[in-house]
Structures are given as C-alpha cells and as structure tokens.
N, C-alpha and C positions, 0 to 999 in steps of 0.2 A: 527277301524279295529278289527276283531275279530278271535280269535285263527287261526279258520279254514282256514281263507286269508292271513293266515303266511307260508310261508316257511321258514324251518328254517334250514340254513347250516349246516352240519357237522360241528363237533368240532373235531379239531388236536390239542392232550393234549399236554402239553409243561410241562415237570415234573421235578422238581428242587429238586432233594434230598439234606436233609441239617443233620446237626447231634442234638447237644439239642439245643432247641428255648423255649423262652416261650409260644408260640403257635403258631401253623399252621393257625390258622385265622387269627391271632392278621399279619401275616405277609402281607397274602394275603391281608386283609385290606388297609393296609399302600400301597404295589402295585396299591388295582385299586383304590385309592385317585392319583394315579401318572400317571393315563389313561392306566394301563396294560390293553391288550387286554383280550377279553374272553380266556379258555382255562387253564389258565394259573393253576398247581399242585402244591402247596406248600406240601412235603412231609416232615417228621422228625424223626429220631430214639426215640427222646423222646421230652417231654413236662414238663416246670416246672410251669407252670401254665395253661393246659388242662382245658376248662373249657365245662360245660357242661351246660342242661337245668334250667333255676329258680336258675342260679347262682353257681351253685354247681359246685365242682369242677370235674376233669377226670381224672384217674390216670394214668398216660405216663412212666413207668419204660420202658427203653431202651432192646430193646430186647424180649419184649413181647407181643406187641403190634405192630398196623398198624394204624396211626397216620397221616391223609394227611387235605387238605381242598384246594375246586374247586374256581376259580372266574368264576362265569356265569352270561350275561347280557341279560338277557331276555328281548325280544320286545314287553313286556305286561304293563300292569298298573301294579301300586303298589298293588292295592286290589286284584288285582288276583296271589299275588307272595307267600303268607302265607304257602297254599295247596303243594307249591314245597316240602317242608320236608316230606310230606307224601309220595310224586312221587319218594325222591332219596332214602328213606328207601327202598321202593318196589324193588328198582332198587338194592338194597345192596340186601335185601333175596334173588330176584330172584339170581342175581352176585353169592352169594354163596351156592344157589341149583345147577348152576351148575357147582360150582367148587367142585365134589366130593361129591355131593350130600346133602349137608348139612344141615337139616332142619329146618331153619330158620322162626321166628314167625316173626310177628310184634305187639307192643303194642301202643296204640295210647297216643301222636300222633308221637313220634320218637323213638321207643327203637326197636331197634333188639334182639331178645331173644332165646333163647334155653333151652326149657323145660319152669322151670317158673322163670329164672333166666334172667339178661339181661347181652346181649354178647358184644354190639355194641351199636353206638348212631348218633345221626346229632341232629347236631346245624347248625342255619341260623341267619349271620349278614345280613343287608342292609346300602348300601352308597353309597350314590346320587350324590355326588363330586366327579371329577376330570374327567368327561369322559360323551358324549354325552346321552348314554344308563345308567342308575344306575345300580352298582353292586347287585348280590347275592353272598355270601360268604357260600359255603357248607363244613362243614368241620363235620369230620369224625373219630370214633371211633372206635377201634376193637382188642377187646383182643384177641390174639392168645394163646397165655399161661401165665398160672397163676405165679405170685412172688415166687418165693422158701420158701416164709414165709407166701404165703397166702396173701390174701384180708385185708385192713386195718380193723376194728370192724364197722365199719361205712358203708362199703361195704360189707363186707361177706356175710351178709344174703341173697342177693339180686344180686352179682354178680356173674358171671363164665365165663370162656375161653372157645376159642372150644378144647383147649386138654382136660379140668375137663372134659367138656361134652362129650369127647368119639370120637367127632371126626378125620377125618383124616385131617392132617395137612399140606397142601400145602406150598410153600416156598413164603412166603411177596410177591415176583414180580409176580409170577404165580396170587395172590387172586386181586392185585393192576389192574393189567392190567384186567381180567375179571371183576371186578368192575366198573373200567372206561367205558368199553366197553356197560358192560349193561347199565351205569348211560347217557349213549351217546345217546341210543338207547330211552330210557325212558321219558326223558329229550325234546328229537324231538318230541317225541310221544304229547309232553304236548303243545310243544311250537306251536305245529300242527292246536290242536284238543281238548284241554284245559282239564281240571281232568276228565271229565264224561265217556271217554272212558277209563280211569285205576281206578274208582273205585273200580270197581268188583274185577278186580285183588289184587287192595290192601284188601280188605275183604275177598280174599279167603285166604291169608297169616295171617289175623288176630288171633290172639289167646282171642280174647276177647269176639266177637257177642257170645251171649244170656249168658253171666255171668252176674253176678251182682256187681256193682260198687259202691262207694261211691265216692262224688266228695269233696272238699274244694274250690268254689268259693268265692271269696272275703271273706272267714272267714263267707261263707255261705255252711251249709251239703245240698246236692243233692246226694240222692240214687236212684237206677234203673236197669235197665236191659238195657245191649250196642244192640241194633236192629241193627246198620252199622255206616257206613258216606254217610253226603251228598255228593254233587254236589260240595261243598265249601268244603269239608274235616273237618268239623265240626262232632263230633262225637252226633249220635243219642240216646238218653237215655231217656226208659222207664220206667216211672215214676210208673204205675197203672192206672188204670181204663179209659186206652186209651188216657194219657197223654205222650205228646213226646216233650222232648227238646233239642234243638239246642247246642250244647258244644262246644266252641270254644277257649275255657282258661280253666286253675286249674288244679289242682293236684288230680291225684285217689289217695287218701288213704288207698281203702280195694279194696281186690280182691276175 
C-alpha cells in the first residue's frame, strides 16, 4: 500500500500534564510498549534528563521551557518513518508563524532556530513492541525563556529563547495547542501523500539552501554548498564541479 491509498484519521490528542520526569519520551516510551493508543501527549514542566540529537543532552529548567513528546503510529514501513522529523519540525515553525508571528527557521535535519541560534528541537524514538502498528515517539523542545543566569557554557554560543530573541510570548497552552494542531494537520498531510508534497515547504523555512557546510561523516570531512532535500529528506550537498550528495547522517561542523 502506498502513502496515497491511506486515509489517515484524525488524531484526538489526549494530554497528560506531569510535573519533573526524566523525560517526556523516556515515558511515552514505556506507554506504547503497554499498547497506548496513538494520540497519546506526554507533557512536563521539567526534564532531568532531556535529551537531545547525537546524545546530547536538553536543558528542562522548570518554567522555561515547553517540554512535551507525541506517540504516533503510523501505517507506513519503517524506511519511510526517518523523514517524519523533518514533517513535525515544519509543523513546529509553521505552529509558531502563527502563533504571533514568529519567525522560525529550520536547520537540517531537526533544529528550529531563530536568527542563527537554535530555539527548539525534535527527537524521534522508534518501538516495535507492545502494539499491532510500531510506535513513533516525537518529542519536543522549546525554550520559551532564558535561565536567569543564562545558558550553561556549553550552550551559550548556540542557544536562545523566543524572549532573548525579541519575540512575543504567548502563554505555554495558547503555543501547545496550535502546535498540536498544526503537527495534526501536517502529520495527515504525510500519512496521505508521503514527504514529496511538504518538501517545498520545509525548504522554504530553511535557513541553510545555498550556504556552505562542512559535514563530520563517520570521522569523514564533506564540504559543499546545501542545494535542498530530497524526496527522502536527506539533505543535498554540493560538492563542486557538478557533484551532489545524498546526506542522510552526521554532524555540520561549520556554517
């Protein structure tokens, strides 16, 4: 079966606010091992072990932040589930374009950013047990406001809030529920009609096409220039002299 001969239900979110957890995935996890249905919102004022892309950690101080993570069971293959991180980023910037206008980048393949700092993030588990459909676990990042003492040293350089960044700052449930809303919307969109019709869109959010990158594959340099993403959400990188590669892993080093 293919994308296009799926209908895909509406989701009615079922939102579980909690207070500190070690993580909003780490729970929902543990749920769709126990066959929770789709839908299901793990939300948390704070996180003590938030973690983020390539293992890194995510900082969760209570009261700063907007902290949740989706269980979604999508009716596709495994090989086609990677590219979702790219679909619910889209879905976070669009979410807070119009919540107040806010203008939201994307850096590939999961940072939401503001200016050239990042704001927001997603992280995707996968688990295959407990339940007919295998889960997706989308879980979610978003500094609303910065720590009274600032960014750890190890963050500084590189992070901000949408208050540093000048934005207007809606109240947690107002950003949560148009985030759901668009990630609802986005999400059908995919499970429909599969990435190729929200390419475009995520590339028009991009903050990257035609900079120049450095990559760290396997403890291998790749330099180039980002031309887009494919079909698969693999980032495009021109090499020179009309060489183009497929990026599906690693770390940008320079920007």
């Amino acid at each position: 079966m293919t994308p296009t001969e799926i209908r895909a239900p509406a989701i009615s979110w079922r939102i579980e606010n909690l207070g500190e957890v070690s993580s909003t995935s780490d729970i929902a996890l543990e749920r769709a091992r126990l066959g929770e249905p789709e839908g299901l919102v793990i939300r948390a004022e704070s996180q003590t072990k938030g973690r983020g892309r390539l293992g890194r950690s995510w900082l969760s101080p209570p009261g700063y932040g907007l902290y949740f993570s989706t269980l979604l069971r999508p009716p596709l293959p495994g090989d086609q589930l990677a590219v979702l991180s790219l679909v619910c980023a889209l879905a976070i910037a669009e979410g807070l374009e119009e919540t107040g206008g806010i203008p939201a980048r994307l850096k590939w393949p999961n940072d939401i950013r503001l200016g050239e700092k990042k704001v927001g993030g997603i992280l995707l588990d996968f688990e295959s047990s407990g339940a007919a459909k295998p889960a997706v676990i989308v879980g979610f990042g978003l500094n609303l406001k910065s720590p009274p003492d600032g960014y750890p040293d190890e963050f500084a350089s590189r992070t901000t809030s949408m208050e540093a960044a000048g934005c207007r700052l809606p109240q947690s449930e107002e950003i949560l529920h148009t985030l759901l809303n668009r990630l609802r919307l986005r999400y059908q969109d995919f499970i429909e009609s599969g990435f190729k019709p929200l390419r475009e869109r995520w590339e028009s959010h991009s903050d990257g096409i035609g900079r120049r990158f450095s990559f760290s594959i396997a403890d291998a340099p790749l330099e180039g220039i980002m031309r887009g993403i494919d079909e698969a959400g693999r980032l495009i990188l021109d090499t020179g002299e009309g060489n183009l590669h497929s990026v599906d892993t690693g770390e940008i080093i320079e920007s």
